[in-house]
TORMARTI-569075 format. One line per 4 residues: number of its first residue (from 1); for each residue x, y, z of C-alpha. Coordinates in steps of 0.02 Angstrom, whole numbers. Layout:
BEGIN
NUM> X/Y/Z; ... $
//
This chain:
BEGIN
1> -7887/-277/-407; -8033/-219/-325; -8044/-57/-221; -8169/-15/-65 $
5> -8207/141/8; -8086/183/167; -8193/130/351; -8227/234/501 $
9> -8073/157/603; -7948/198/457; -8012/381/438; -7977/426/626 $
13> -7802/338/619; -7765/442/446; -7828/608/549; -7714/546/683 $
17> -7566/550/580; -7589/717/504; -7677/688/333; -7817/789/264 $
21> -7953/768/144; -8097/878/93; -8188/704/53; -8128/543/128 $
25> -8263/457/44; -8175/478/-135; -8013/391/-54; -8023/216/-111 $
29> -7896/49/-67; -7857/-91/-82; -7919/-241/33; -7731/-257/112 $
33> -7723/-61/130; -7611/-13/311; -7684/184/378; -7501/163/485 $
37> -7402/197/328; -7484/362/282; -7404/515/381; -7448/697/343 $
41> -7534/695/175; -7664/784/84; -7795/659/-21; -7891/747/-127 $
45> -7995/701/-279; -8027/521/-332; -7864/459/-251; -7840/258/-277 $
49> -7696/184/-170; -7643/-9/-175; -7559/-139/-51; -7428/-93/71 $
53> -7324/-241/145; -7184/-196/284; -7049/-174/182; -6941/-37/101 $
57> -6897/10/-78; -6702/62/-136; -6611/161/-265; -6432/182/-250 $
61> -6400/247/-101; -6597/301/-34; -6695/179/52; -6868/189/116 $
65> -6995/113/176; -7155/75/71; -7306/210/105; -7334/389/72 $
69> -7263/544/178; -7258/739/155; -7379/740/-10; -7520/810/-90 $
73> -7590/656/-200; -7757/731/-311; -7861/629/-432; -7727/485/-448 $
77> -7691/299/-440; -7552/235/-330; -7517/40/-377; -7450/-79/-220 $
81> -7298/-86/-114; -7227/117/-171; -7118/232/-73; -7194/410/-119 $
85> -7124/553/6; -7108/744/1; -7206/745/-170; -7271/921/-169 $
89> -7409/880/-313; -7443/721/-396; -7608/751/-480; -7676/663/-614 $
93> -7539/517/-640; -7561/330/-646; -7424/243/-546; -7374/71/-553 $
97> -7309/-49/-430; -7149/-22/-320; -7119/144/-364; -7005/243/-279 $
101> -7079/431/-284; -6941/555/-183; -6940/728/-128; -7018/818/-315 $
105> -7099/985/-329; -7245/940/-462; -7316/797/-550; -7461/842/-645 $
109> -7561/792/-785; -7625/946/-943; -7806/920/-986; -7763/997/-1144 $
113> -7765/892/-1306; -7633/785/-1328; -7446/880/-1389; -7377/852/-1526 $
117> -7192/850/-1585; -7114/927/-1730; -6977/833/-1793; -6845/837/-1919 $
121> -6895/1020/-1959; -6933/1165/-1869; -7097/1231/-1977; -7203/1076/-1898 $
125> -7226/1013/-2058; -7183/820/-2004; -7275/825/-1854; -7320/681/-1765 $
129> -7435/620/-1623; -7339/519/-1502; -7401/406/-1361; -7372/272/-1233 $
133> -7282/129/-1345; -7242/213/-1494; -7062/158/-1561; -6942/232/-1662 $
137> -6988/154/-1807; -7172/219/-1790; -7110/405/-1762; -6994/403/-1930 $
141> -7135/322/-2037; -7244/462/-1996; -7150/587/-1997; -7061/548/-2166 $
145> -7187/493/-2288; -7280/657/-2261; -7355/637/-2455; -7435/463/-2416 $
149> -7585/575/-2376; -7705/429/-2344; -7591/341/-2226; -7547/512/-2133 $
153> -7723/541/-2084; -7757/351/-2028; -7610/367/-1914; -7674/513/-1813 $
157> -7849/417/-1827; -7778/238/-1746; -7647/371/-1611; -7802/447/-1557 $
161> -7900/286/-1540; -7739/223/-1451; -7725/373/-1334; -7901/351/-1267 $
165> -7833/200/-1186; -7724/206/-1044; -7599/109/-1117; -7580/251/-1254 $
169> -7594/416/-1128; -7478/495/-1056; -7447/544/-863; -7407/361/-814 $
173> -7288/275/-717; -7244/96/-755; -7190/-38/-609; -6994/-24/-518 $
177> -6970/142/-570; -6877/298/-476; -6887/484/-466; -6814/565/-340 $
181> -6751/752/-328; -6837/813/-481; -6943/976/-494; -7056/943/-643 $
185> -7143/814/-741; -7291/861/-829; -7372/743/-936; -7252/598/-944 $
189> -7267/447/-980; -7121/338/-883; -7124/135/-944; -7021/29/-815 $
193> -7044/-125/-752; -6954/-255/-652; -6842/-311/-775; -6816/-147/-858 $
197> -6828/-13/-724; -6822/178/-763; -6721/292/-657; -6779/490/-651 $
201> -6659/589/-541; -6595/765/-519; -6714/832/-663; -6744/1016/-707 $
205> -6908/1004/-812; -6986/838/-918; -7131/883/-996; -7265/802/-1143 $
209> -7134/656/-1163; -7128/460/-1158; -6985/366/-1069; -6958/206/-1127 $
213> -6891/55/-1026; -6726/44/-945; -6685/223/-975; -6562/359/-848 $
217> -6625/528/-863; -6483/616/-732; -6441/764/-671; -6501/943/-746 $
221> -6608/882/-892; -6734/981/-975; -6843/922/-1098; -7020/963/-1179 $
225> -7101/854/-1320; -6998/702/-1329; -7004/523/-1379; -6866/421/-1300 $
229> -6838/236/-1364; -6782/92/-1217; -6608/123/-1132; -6567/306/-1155 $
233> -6460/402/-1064; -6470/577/-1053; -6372/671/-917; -6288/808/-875 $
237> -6396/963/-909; -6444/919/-1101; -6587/1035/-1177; -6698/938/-1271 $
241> -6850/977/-1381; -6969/908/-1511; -6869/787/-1546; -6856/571/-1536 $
245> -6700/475/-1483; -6686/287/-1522; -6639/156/-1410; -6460/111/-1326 $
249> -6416/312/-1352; -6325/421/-1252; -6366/625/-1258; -6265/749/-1138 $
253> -6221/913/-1100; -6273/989/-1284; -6433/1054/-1348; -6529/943/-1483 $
257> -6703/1007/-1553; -6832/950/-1708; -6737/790/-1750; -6754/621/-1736 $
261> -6611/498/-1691; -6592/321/-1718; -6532/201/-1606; -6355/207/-1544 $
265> -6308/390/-1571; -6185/473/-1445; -6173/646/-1390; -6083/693/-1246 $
269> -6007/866/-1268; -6082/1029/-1191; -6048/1143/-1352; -6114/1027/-1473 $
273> -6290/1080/-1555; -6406/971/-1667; -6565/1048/-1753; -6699/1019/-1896 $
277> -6605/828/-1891; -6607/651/-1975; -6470/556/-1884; -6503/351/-1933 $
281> -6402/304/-1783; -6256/206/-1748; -6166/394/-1742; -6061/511/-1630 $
285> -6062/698/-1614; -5921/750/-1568; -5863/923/-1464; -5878/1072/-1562 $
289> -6014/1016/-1676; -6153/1153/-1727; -6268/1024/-1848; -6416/1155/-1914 $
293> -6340/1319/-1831; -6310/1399/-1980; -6484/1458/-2053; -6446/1500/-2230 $
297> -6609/1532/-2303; -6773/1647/-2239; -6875/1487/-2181; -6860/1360/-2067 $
301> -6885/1202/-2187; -6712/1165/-2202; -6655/989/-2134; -6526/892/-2118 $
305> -6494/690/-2168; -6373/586/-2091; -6353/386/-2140; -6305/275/-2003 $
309> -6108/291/-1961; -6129/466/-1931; -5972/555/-1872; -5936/694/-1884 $
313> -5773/769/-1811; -5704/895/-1676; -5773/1066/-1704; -5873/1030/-1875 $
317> -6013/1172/-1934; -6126/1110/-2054; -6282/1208/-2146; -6436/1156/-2173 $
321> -6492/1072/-2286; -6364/937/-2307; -6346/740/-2333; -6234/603/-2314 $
325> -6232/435/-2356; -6164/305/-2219; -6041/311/-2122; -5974/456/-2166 $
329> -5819/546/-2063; -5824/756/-2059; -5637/815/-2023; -5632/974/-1913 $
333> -5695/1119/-2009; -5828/1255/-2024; -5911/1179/-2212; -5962/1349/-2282 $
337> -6109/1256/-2405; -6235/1152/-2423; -6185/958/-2454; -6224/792/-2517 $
341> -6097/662/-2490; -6166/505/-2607; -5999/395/-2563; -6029/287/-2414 $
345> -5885/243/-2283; -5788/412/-2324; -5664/555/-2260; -5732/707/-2315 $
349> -5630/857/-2261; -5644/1062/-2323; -5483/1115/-2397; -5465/1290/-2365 $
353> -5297/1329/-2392; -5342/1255/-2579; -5529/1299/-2574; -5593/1145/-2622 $
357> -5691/994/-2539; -5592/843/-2534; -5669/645/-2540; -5588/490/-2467 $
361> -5709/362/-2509; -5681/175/-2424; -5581/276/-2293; -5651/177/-2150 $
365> -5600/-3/-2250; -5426/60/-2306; -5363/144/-2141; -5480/128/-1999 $
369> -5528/-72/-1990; -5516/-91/-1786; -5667/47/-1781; -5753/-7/-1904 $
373> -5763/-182/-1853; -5775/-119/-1683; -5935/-13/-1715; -6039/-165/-1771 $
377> -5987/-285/-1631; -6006/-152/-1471; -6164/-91/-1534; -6238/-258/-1530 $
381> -6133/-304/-1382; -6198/-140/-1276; -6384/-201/-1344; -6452/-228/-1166 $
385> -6634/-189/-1197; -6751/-319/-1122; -6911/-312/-1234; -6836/-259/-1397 $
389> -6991/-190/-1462; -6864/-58/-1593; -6784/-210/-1734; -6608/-139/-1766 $
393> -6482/-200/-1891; -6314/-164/-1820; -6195/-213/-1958; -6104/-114/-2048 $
397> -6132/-202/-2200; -6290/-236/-2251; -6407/-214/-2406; -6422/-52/-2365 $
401> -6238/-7/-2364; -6199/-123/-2489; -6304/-28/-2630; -6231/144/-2575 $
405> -6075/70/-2616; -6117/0/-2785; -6179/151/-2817; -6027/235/-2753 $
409> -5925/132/-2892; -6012/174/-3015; -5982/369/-2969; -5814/339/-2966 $
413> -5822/263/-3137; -5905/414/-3208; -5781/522/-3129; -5608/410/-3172 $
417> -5688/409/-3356; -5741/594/-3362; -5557/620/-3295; -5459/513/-3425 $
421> -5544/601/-3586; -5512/771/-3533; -5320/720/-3495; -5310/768/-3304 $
425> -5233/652/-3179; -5370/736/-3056; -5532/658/-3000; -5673/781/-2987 $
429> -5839/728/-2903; -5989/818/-2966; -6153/867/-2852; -6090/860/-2681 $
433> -6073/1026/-2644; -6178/1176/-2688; -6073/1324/-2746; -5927/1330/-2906 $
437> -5773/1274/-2824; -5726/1087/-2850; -5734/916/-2752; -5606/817/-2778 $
441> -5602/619/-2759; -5435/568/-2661; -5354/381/-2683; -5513/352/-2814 $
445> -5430/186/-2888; -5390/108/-2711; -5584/141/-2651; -5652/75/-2800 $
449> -5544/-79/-2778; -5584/-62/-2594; -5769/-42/-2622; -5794/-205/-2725 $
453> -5695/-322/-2580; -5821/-245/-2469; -5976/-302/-2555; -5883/-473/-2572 $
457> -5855/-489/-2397; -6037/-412/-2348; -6110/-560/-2461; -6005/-695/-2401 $
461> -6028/-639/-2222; -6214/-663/-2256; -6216/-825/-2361; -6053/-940/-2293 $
465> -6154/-961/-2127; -6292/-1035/-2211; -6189/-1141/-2372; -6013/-1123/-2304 $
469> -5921/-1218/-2474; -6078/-1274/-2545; -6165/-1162/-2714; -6312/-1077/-2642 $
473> -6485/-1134/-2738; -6502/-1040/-2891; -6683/-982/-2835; -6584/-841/-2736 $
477> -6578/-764/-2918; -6753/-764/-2933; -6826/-576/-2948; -6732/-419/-2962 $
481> -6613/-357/-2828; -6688/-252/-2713; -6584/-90/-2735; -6675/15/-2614 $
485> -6680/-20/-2430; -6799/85/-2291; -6704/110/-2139; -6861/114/-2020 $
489> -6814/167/-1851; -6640/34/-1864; -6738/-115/-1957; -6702/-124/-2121 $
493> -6852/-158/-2235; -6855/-164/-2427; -6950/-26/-2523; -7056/-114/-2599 $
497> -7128/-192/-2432; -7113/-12/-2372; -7234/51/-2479; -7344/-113/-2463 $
501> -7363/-67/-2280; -7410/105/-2309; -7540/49/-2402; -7603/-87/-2296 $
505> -7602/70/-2175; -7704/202/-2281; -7831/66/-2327; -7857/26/-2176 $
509> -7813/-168/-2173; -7691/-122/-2026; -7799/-43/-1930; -7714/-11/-1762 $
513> -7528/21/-1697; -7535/-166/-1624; -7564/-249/-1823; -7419/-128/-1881 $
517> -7307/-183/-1751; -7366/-357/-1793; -7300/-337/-1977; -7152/-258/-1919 $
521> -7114/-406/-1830; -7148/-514/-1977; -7052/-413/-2111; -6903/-448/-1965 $
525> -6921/-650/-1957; -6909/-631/-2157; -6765/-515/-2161; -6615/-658/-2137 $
529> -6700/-732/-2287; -6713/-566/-2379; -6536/-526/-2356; -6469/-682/-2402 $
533> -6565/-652/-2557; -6496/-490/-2575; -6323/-540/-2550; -6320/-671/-2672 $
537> -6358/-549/-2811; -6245/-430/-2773; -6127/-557/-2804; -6193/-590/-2972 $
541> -6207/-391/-2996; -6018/-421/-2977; -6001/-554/-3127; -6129/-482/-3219 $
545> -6236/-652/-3224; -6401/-698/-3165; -6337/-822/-3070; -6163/-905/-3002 $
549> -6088/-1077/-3053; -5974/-1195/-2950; -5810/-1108/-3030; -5895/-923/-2981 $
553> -5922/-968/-2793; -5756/-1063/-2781; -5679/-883/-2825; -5804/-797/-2706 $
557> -5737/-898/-2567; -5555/-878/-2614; -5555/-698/-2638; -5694/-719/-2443 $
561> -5492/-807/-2354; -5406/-663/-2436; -5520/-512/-2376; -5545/-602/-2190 $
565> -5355/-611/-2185; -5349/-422/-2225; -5474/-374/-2130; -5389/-466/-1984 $
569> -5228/-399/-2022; -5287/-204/-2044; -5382/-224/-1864; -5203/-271/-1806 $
573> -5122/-130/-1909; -5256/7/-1878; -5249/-18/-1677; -5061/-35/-1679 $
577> -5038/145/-1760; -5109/216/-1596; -5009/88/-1491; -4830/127/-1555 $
581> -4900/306/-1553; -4748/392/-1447; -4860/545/-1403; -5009/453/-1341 $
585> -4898/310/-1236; -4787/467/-1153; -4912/526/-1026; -4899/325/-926 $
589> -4751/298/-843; -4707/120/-914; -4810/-13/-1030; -4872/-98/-862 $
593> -4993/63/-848; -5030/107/-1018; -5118/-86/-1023; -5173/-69/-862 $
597> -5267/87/-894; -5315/60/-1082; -5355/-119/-1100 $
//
């Protein structure tokens, strides 16, 4: 669009109606530019405004009419057709088109170098570099592969190339977007747009952050050095810092700091606390939970790992530094040591009264079907993102689950074996908790039983779509199976092309954030493919062949009817346990409102 400097006529009728400027002749507008709409403001600096049409912008229950009232605009660009009024300082920002700007105290842009964010650990030792358009994905790989040396230092090379740009900087506001009754935002970067808006309202304090599109940031939130992914909600006087939250998530109430989160992770509760954090989304924390609090060593380098499926219970304390595979369930309880939970899909829960940690692996599969169905079909169901620009794998069962399972049978194995020589009818796991009392392994025949009729039913959920009845082509048992699976950000990508990309990166044939993104994008389109790859062997892991015959996929697909009939049956069973539940149906005066309210 092209920009003139302001006449003599418009000048007067801006003095008329009570703006100021030091310099009118650094005011600059566009051709379609109405004085009328401008009502006691001070211009100062380069100050760029667009279009104004007669019309009026709206956001719940404000509406006003497009121009600028009440405001002190300073060295910033105001796209067409925006509401801006009782703005007490917006210097320095970039705002797009049909933005609604309401009644906030400052909006400034630093001059200082760009901030960076400390993640995952509180020493700064995974630091990253955000900007404008960086996804979750991009925030993890940097900030995990910290020995990739030569890759570490391109990154900050092709940010700061990036940054220069005004796609990459900060202090912008993209198209559609709303904030209104806010006091601070200092170097934010806010991506909306007309498909995607972003609503900022009732803020305390946003500062050296990017917003992505489509997100609610509501009432009371504070937040410095952040990285938000599109469609977050956070509400409700959270405290963040230093820390990145993935797409389609939900923080409020609680205090999170130095962690990153992957998309669809839920935390609602005002005494829960997360610090020095890997949560791979897909999780809940619920009330009670102090994730980090405990600080049992004299450094700050301890962190905490978390596989997608993340739950962890009412009330749970855990120390630092801790892992867990996926999907694993915490019961209530302060866990007085460090741990590393290698059995996917479990119960773990700390035995006090006989001071031991106890296992439940499979726990999800053999008692808790309707969730865990459930989890994979709202999480792709609640997917409402409009660009997508984060790939996310929301199944439950996928090659990354599926080898923590067959690695989870084979622990069991070792343990059932170690068990039967020395004569005791006792499981005991080794290595997942640090300290001399024991961990013992609860229903360990049922979950290894469990565990294999969930790898069956991963691989022919993955291959009957493609084959139904028919043998899948041999050439799927081409190659080894690809045991090891990156979980970048929610897309799932196999190590091997993992560590291809990180070299593309530190050699510098990738040599901006646009080419990574493009091979991203192309390691997705290849991932059905992969998978179905992947699946295929697992099933010949199973027989122990290199590849199936006709009699081998005939049993697949019989023992496929028996597992969907279980799993079907289980949903049924798992939901009706909390329907025929007397204590939760006596608060509703008859079956009419218990439906009426819970359905």
């Amino acid at each position: 669009m092209n920009y003139r400097n302001l006449t003599t006529e418009e000048i007067d009728k801006l003095k008329s109606l009570g703006n100021r400027s030091s310099n009118w002749q650094t005011i600059r507008v566009a051709e379609h530019f109405d004085a009328e709409r401008l009502t006691d403001n001070r211009l100062e600096g380069d100050v760029t405004i667009g279009e104004m049409t007669e019309s009026t912008l709206s956001c719940t229950s404000l509406s006003l009419p497009i121009g600028i009232s009440g405001s002190w605009l300073q060295n910033c660009t105001i796209g067409n057709n925006c509401a801006i009024y009782n703005v007490k300082m917006l210097s320095g920002y970039t705002v797009g088109n049909n933005c609604l700007l309401f009644n906030i105290d400052e909006m400034t842009a630093s001059d200082d170098d760009h901030p960076w964010l400390e993640p995952m650990n509180e020493n700064g030792g995974r630091k990253i570099l955000p900007f404008n358009g960086m996804t979750i994905g991009d925030a993890y790989m940097w900030a995990r592969f910290r020995g990739e040396t030569a890759m570490i230092e391109r990154l900050e090379q092709i940010t700061r190339q990036t940054i220069q740009t005004t796609q990459g900087g900060y202090a912008t506001v993209g198209d559609c977007c709303t904030v209104k009754n806010t006091k601070c935002l200092r170097n934010v970067a806010i991506r909306s747009s007309a498909d995607d808006p972003t609503l900022v309202e009732e803020c305390i304090m946003l500062g050296d952050g990017v917003i992505g599109y489509g997100c609610k940031l509501e009432y009371g939130i504070i937040a410095e050095r952040f990285l938000l992914g599109e469609h977050v909600h956070l509400e409700f006087g959270l405290r963040l810092n230093d820390t990145v939250v993935g797409d389609n998530s939900t923080l409020a109430r609680c205090e999170v700091g130095n962690s990153i989160i992957f998309p669809a992770h839920e935390q609602h509760h005002n005494n829960s606390f997360l610090i020095a954090a890997l949560v791979m989304g897909q999780s809940n924390v619920a009330a009670g939970g102090t994730l980090g609090s405990n600080h049992n060593s004299r450094t700050a380098d301890n962190e905490i790992s978390c596989g997608r499926g993340f739950w962890p219970g009412l009330c749970v304390s855990v120390k630092h530094s801790s892992r867990f595979a996926s999907n694993c369930l915490l019961a209530k309880a302060d866990y007085p040591s460090e741990l590393n939970i290698t059995l996917p899909f479990a119960l773990v829960n700390n035995n006090a009264a006989k001071n031991q940690l106890e296992v439940m692996p499979a726990y999800w599969w053999m008692y808790n079907m309707y969730a865990m169905d459930r989890n994979s079909r709202k999480f792709a169901a609640r997917d409402k993102r409009h660009y997508k620009a984060q790939h996310i794998e929301f199944d439950n069962l996928a090659p990354d689950t599926a080898e923590e399972i067959i690695i989870g049978r084979d622990l069991l194995h070792i343990w059932t074996e170690e068990a039967y020589r020395e004569g005791k009818t006792e499981i005991v796991a080794h290595g997942m908790e640090k300290g001399k009392r024991k961990t013992v392994i609860l229903k360990a025949g049922e979950a290894y039983n469990a565990y294999r009729d969930m790898l069956v039913y991963y691989a022919m959920n993955t291959l009957s779509p493609v084959f139904g009845d028919k043998l899948p082509d041999s050439s799927l048992a081409e190659g080894q199976r690809e045991t090891h699976w990156v979980n970048i950000g929610g897309q799932l990508i196999a190590e091997q092309d993992m560590k291809q990309l990180i070299a593309d990166i530190a050699d510098g044939r990738l040599n901006s954030w646009d080419d990574i993104h493009s091979r991203f994008d192309t390691l997705w389109e290849a991932y059905p493919a992969a998978k179905q790859r992947h699946a295929y062997q697992v099933l010949c892991h199973l027989s122990q062949k290199k590849c199936l015959d006709e009699q081998e996929w005939s049993m697949y697909n019989a023992q496929y009817q028996r597992i969907k009939q279980y799993v079907a049956d289980q949903k049924v069973l798992s939901r009706k346990k909390d329907d025929d539940n007397e204590f939760r149906r006596m608060t509703y005066w008859n079956d009419a409102e218990l439906h009426a309210v819970l359905d």
